[in-house]
DSSP file (Angstrom, degrees, kcal/mol; ACC not computed):
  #  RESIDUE AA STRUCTURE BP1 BP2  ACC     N-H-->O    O-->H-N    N-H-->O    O-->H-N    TCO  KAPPA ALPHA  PHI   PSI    X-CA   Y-CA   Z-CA
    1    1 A X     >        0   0    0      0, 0.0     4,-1.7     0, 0.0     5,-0.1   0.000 360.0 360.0 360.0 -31.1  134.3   55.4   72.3
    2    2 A X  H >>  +     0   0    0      1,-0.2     4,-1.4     2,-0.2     3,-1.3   1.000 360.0  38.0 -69.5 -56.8  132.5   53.7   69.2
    3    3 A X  H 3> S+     0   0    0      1,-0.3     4,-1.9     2,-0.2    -1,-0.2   0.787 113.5  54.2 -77.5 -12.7  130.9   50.8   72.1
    4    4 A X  H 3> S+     0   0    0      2,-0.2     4,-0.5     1,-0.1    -1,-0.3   0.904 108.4  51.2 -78.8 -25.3  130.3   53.4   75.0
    5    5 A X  H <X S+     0   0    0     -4,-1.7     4,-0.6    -3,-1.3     3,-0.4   0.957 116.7  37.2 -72.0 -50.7  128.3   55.4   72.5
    6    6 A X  H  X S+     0   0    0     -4,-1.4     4,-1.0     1,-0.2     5,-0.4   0.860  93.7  94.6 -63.4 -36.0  126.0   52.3   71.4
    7    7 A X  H  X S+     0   0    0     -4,-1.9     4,-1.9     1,-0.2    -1,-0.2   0.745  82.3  47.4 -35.9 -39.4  125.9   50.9   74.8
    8    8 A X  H  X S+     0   0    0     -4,-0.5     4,-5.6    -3,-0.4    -1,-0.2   0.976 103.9  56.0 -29.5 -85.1  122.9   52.5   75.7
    9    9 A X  H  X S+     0   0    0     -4,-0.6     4,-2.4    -3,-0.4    -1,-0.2   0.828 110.8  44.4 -23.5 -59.5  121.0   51.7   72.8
   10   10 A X  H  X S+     0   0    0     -4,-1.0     4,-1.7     2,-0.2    -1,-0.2   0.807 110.4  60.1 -79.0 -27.2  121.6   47.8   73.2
   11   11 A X  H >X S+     0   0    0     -4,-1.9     4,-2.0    -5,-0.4     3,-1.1   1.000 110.2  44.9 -44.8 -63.0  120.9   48.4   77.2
   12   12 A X  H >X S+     0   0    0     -4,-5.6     3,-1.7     1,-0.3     4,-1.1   0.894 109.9  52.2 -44.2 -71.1  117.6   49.6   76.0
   13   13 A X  H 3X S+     0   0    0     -4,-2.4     4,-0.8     1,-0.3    -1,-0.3   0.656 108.6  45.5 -25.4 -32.1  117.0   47.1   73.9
   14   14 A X  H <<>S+     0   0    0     -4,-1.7     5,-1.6    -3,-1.1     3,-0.5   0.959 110.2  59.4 -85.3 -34.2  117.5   44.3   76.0
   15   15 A X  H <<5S+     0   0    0     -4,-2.0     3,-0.4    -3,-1.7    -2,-0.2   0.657 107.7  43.6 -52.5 -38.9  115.5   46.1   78.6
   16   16 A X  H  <5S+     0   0    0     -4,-1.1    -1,-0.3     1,-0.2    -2,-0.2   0.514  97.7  69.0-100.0   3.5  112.5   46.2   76.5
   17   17 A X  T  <5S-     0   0    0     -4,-0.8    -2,-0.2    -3,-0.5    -1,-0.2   0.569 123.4-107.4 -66.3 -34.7  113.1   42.9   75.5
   18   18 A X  T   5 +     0   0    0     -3,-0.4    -3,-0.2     1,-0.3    -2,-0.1   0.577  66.4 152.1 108.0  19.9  112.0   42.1   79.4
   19   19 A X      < -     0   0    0     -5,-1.6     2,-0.5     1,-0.1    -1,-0.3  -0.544  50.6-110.5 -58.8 158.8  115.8   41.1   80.6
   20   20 A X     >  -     0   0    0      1,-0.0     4,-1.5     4,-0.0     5,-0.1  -0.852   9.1-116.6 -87.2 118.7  115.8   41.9   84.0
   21   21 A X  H  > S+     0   0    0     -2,-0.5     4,-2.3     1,-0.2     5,-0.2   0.587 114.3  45.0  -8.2 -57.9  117.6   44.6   85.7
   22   22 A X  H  > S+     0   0    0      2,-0.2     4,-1.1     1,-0.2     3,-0.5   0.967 109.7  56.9 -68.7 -80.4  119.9   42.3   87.9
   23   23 A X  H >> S+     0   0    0      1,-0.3     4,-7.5     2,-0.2     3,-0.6   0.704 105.3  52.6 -38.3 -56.5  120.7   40.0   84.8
   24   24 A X  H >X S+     0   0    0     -4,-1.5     3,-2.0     1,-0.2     4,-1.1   0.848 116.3  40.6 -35.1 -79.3  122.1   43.2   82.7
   25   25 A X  H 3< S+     0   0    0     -4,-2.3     4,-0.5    -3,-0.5    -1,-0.2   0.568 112.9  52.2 -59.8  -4.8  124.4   44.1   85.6
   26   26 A X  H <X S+     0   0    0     -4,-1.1     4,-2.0    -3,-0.6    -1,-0.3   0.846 118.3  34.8 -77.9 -60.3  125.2   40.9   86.1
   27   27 A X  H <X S+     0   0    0     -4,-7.5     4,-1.3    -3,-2.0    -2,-0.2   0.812 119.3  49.0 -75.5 -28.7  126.2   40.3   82.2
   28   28 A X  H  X S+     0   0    0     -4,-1.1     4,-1.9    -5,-0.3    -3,-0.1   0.821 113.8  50.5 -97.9 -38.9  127.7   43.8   81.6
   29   29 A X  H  > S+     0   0    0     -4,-0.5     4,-2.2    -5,-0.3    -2,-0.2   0.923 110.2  49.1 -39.9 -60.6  129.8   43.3   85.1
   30   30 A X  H >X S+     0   0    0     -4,-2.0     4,-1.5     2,-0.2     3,-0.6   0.999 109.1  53.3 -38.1 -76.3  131.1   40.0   84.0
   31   31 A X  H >X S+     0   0    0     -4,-1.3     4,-2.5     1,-0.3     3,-1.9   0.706 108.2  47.0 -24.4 -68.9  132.0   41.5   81.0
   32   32 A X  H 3X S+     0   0    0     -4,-1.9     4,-1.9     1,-0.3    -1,-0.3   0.765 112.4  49.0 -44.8 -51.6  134.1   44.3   82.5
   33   33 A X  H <X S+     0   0    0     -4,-2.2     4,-0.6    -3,-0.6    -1,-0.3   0.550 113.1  47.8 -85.0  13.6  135.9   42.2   84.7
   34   34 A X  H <X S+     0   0    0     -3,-1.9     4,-2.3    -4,-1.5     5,-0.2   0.874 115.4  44.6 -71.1 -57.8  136.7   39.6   81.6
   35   35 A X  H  X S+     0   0    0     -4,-2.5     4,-1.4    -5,-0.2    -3,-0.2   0.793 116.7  48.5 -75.8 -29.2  137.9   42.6   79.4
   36   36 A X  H  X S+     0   0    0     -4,-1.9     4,-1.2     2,-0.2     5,-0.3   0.946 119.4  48.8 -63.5 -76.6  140.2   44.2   83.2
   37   37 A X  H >X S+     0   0    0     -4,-0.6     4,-3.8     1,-0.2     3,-1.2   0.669 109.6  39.5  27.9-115.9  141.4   40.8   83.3
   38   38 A X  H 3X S+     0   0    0     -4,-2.3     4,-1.0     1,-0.2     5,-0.3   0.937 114.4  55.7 -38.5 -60.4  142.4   40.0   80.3
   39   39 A X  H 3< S+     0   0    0     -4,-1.4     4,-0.5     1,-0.3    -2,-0.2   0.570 106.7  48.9 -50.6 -16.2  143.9   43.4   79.7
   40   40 A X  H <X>S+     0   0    0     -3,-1.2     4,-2.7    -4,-1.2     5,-0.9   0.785 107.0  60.7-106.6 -32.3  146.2   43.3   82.9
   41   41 A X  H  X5S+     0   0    0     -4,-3.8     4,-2.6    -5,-0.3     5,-0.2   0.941 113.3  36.4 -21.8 -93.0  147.3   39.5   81.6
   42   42 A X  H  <5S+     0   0    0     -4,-1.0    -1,-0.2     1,-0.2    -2,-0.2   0.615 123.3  53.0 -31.2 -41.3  148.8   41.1   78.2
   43   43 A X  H  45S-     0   0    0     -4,-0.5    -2,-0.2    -5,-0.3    -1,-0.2   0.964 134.1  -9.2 -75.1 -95.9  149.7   43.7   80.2
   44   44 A X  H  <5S-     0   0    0     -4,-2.7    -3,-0.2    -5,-0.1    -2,-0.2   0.792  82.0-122.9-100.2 -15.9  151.7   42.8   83.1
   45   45 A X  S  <<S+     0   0    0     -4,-2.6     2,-0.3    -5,-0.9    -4,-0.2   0.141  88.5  57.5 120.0  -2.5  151.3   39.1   82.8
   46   46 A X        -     0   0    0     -6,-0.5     2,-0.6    -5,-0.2    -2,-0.1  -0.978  68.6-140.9-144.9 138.2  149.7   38.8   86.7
   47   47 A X        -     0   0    0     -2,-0.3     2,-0.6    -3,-0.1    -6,-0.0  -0.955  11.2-145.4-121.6 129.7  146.5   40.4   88.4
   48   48 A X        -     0   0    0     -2,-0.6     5,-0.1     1,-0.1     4,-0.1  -0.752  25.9-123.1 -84.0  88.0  146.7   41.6   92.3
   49   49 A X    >   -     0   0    0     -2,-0.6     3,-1.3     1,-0.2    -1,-0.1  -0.148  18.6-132.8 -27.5 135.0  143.3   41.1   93.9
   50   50 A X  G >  S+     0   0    0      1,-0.2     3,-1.8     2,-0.1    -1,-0.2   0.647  98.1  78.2 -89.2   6.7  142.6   44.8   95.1
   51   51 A X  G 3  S+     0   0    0      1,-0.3    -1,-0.2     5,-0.1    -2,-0.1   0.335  87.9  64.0 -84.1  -0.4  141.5   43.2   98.8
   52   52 A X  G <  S+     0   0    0     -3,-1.3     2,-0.3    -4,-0.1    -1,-0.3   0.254  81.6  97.7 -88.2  29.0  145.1   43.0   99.2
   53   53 A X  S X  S-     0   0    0     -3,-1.8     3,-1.2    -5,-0.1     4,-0.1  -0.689  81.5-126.7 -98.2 137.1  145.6   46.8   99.0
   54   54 A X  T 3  S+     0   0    0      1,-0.3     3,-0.4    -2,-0.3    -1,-0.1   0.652 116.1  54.8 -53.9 -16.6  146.0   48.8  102.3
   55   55 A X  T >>  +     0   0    0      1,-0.2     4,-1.9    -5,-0.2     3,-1.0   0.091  68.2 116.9 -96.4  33.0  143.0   51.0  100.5
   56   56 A X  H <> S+     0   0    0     -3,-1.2     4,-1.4     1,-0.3    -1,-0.2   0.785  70.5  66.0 -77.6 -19.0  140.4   47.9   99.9
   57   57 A X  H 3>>S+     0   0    0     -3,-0.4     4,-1.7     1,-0.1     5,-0.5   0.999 104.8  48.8 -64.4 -33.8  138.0   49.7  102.3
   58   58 A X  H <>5S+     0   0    0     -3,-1.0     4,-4.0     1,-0.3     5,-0.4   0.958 109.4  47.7 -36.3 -62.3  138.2   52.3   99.0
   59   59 A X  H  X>S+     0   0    0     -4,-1.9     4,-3.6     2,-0.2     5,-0.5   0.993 107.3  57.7 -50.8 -60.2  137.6   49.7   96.6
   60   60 A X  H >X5S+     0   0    0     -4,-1.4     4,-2.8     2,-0.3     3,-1.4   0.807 113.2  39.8 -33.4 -79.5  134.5   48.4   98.9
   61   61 A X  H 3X5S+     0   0    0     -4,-1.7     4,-0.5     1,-0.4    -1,-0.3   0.751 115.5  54.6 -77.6 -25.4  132.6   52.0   98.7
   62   62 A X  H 3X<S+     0   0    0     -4,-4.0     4,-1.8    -5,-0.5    -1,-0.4   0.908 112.8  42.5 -87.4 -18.7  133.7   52.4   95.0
   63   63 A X  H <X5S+     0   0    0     -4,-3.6     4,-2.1    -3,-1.4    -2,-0.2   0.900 115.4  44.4 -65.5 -47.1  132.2   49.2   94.1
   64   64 A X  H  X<S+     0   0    0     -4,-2.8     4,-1.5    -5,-0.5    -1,-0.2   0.685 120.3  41.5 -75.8   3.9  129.3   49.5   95.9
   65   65 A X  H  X S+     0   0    0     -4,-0.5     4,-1.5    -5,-0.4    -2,-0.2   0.852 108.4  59.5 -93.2 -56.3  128.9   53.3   94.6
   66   66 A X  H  X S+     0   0    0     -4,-1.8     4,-1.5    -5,-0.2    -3,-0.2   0.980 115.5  43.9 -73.7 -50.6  130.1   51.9   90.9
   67   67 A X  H  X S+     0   0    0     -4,-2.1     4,-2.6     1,-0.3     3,-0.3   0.894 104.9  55.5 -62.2 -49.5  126.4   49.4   91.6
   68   68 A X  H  < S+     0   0    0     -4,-1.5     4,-0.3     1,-0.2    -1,-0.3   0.662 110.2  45.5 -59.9 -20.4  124.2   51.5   92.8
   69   69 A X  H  X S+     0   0    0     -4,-1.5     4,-1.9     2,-0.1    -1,-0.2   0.771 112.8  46.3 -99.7  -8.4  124.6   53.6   89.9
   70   70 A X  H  X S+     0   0    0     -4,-1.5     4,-2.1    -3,-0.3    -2,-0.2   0.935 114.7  46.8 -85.3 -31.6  124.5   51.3   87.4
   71   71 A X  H  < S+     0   0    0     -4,-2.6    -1,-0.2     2,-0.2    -3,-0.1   0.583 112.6  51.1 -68.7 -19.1  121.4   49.6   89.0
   72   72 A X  H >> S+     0   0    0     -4,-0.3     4,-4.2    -5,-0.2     3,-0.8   0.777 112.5  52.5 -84.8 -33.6  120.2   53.3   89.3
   73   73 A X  H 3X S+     0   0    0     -4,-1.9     4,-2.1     1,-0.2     5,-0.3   0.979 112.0  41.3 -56.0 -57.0  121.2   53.4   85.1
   74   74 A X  H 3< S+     0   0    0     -4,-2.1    -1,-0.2     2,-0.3    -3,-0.1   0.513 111.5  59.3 -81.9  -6.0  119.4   50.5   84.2
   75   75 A X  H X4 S+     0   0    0     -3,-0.8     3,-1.5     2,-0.2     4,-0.5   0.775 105.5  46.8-109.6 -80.2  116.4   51.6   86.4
   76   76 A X  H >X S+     0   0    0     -4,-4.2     4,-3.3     1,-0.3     3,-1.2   0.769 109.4  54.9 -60.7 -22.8  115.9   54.7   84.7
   77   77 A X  T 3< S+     0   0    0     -4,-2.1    -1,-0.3     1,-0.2    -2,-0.2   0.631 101.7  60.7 -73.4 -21.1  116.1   52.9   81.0
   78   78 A X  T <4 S+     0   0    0     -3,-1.5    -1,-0.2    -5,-0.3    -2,-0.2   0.506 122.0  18.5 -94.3 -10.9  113.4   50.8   82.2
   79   79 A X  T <4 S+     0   0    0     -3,-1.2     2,-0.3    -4,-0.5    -2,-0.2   0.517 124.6  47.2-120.6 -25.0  111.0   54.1   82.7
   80   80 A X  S  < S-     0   0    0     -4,-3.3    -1,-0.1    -5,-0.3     2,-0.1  -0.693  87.1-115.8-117.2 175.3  112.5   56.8   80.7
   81   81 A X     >  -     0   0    0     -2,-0.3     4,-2.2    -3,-0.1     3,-0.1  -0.430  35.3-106.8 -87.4 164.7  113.7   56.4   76.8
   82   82 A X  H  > S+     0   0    0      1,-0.2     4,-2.4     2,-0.2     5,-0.2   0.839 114.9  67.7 -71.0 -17.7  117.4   56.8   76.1
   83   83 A X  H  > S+     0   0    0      1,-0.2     4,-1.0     2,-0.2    -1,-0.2   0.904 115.5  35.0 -72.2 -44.5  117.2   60.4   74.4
   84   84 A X  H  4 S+     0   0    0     -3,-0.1    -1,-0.2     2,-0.1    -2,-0.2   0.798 118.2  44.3 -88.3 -28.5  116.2   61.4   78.0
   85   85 A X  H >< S+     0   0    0     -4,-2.2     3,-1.1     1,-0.1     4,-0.2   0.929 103.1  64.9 -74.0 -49.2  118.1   59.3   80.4
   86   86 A X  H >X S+     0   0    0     -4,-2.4     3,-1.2     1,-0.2     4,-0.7   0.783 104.6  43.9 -16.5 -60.1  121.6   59.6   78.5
   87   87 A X  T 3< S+     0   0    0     -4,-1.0    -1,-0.2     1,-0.3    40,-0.1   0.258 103.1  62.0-106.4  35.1  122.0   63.7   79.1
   88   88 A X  T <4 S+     0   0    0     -3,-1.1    -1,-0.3     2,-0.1    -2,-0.2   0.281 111.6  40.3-112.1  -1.3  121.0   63.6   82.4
   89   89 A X  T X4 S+     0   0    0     -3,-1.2     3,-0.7    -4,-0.2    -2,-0.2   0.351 102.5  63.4-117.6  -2.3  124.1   61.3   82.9
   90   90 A X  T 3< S+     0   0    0     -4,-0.7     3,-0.5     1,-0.1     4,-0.2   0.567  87.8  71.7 -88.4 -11.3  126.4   63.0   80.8
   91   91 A X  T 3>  +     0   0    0      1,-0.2     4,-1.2     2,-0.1    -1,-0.1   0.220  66.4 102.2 -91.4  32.4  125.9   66.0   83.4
   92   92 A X  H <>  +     0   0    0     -3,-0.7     4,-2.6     1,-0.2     3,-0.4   0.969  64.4  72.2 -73.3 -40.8  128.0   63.4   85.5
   93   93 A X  H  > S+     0   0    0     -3,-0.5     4,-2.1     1,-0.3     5,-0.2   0.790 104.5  47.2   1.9 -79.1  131.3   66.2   84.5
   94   94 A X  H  > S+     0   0    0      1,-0.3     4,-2.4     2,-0.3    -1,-0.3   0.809 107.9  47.0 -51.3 -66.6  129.4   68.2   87.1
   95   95 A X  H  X S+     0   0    0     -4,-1.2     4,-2.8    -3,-0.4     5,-0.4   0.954 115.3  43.1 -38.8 -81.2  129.0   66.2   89.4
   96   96 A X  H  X S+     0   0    0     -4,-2.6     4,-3.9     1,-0.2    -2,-0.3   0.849 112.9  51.9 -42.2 -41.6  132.5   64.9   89.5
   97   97 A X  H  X S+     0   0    0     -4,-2.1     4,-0.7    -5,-0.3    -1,-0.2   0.953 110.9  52.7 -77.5 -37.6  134.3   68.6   89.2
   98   98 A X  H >X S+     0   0    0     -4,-2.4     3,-3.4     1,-0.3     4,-2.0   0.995 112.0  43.2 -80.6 -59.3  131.9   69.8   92.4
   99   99 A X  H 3X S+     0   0    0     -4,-2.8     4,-4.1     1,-0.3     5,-0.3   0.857 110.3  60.2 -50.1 -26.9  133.0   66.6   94.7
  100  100 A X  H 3< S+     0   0    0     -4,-3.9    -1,-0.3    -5,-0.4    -2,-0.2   0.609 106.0  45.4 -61.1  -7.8  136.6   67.4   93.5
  101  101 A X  H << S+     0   0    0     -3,-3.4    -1,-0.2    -4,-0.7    -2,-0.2   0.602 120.7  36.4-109.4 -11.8  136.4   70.7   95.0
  102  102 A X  H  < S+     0   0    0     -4,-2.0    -2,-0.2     3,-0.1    -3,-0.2   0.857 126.0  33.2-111.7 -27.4  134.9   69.7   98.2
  103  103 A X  S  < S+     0   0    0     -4,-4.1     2,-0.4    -5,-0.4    -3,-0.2   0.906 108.1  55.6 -69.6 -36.2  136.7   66.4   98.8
  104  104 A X  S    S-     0   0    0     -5,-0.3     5,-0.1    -4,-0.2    -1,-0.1  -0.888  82.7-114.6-121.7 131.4  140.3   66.5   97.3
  105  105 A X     >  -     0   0    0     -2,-0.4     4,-2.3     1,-0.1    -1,-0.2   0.260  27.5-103.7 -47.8 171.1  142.9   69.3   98.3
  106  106 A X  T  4 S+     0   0    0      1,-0.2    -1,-0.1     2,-0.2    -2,-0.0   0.752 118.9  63.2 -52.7 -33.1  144.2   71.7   96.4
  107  107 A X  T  4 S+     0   0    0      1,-0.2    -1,-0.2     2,-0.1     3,-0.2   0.881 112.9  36.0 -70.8 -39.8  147.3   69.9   96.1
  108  108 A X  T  4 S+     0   0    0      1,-0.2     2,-0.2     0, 0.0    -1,-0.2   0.944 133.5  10.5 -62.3 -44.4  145.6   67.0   94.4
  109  109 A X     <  -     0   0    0     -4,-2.3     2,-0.5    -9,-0.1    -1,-0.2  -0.970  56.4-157.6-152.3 115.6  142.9   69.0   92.2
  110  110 A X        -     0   0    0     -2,-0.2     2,-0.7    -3,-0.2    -4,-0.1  -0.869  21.4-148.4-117.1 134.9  142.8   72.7   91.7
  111  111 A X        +     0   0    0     -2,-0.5     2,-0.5   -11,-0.1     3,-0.0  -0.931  32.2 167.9-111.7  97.8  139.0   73.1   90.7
  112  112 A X    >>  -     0   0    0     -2,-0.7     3,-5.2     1,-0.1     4,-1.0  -0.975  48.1 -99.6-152.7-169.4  138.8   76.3   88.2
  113  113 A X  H 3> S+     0   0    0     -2,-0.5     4,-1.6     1,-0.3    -1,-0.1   0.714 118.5  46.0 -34.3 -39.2  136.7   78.2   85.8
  114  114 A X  H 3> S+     0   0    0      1,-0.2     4,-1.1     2,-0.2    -1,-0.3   0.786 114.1  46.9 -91.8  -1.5  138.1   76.7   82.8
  115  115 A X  H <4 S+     0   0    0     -3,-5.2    -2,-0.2     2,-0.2     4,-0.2   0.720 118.9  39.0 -72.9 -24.9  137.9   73.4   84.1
  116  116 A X  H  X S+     0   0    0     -4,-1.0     4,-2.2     2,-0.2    -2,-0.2   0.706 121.3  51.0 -78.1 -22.2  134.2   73.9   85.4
  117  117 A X  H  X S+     0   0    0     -4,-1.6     4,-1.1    -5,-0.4    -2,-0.2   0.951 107.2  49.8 -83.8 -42.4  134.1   76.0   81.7
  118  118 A X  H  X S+     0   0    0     -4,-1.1     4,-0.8     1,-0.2    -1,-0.3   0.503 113.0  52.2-110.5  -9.5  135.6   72.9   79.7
  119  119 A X  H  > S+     0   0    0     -4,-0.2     4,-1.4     2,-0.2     5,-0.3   0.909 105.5  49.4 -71.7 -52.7  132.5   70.5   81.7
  120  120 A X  H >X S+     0   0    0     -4,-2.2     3,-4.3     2,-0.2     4,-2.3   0.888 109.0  57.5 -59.8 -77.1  129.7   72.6   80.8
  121  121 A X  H 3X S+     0   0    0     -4,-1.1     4,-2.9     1,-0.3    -1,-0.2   0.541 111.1  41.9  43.2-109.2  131.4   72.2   77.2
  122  122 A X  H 3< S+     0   0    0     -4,-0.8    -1,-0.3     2,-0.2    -2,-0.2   0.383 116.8  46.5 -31.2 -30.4  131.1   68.6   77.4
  123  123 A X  H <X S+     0   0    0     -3,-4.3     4,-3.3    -4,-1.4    -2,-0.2   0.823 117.6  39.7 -85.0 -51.9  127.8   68.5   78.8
  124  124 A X  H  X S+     0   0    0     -4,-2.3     4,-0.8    -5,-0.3    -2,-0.2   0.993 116.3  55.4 -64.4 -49.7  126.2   70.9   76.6
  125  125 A X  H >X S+     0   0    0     -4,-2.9     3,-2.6    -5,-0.2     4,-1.9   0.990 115.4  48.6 -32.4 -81.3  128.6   69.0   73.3
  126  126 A X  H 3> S+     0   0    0      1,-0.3     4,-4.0     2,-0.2    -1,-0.2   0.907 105.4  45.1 -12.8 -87.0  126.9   65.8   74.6
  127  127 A X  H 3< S+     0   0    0     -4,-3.3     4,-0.4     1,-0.2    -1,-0.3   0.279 110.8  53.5 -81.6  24.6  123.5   66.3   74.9
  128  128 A X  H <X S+     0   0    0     -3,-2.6     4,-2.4    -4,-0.8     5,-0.2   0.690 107.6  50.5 -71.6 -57.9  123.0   68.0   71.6
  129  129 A X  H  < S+     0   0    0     -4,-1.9    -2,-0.2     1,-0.3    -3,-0.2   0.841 116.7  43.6 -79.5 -43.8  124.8   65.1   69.6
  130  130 A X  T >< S+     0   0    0     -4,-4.0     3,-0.6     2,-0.1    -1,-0.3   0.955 120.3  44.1 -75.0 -34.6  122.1   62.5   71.7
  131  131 A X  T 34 S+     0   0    0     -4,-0.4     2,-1.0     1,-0.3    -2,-0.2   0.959 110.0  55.2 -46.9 -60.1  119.1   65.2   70.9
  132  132 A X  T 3<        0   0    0     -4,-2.4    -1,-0.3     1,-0.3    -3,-0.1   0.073 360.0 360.0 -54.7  23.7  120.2   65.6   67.4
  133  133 A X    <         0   0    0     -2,-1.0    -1,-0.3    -3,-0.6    -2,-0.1   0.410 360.0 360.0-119.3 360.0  120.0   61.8   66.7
């Protein structure tokens, strides 16, 4: 929690520093698949490429989906400051709860009030605690 909360910050920073957009996602990608990696080493001691999974088209469209928002992330740090970009991505809660109620059954994901009540929560929790800073 401590490094997802600074992450931002050092994004910016590097950003106004004149890294380039690609480079971030490039270095903050790497990273993420060192740290899966490793962690499934210690873990189970072998890692299963997911292109041999009957769902790899899945993987495909969440990967490119996972880039295009981070490219969208890194995009928006580069015009807007973090106090502004940040809690317009913390209203991702929202986001998520409303494609869970039109994509995945009931059986999977039962979509109600106090789970839409316990996002707003979380959104509102949020973007005070990045305003107040």
């Amino acid at each position: 929690a401590f490094f997802i909360g600074i992450e931002p910050i050092f994004v910016q920073v590097g950003l106004d520093d004149g890294t380039p957009v690609l480079v971030g996602l490039a270095v903050m990608s790497t990273a993420a698949l060192a740290g899966y990696v490793l962690y499934q080493r210690l873990r189970r001691g072998t890692v299963r490429p997911p292109w041999h999974s009957p769902a790899r088209r899945w993987y495909l469209v969440a990967g490119v989906s996972s880039t295009v928002g981070l490219a969208s992330y890194f995009v928006a740090l580069t015009v807007a400051p973090v106090v502004v970009v940040i809690p317009i991505i913390q209203s991702s809660p929202l986001v998520v709860l409303g494609l869970s109620a039109v994509f995945l059954s009931r059986r999977l994901e039962r979509v109600t009030w106090r789970l839409a009540a316990a996002a707003v929560v979380v959104i509102v929790g949020a973007t005070l605690v990045s305003l107040s800073g």
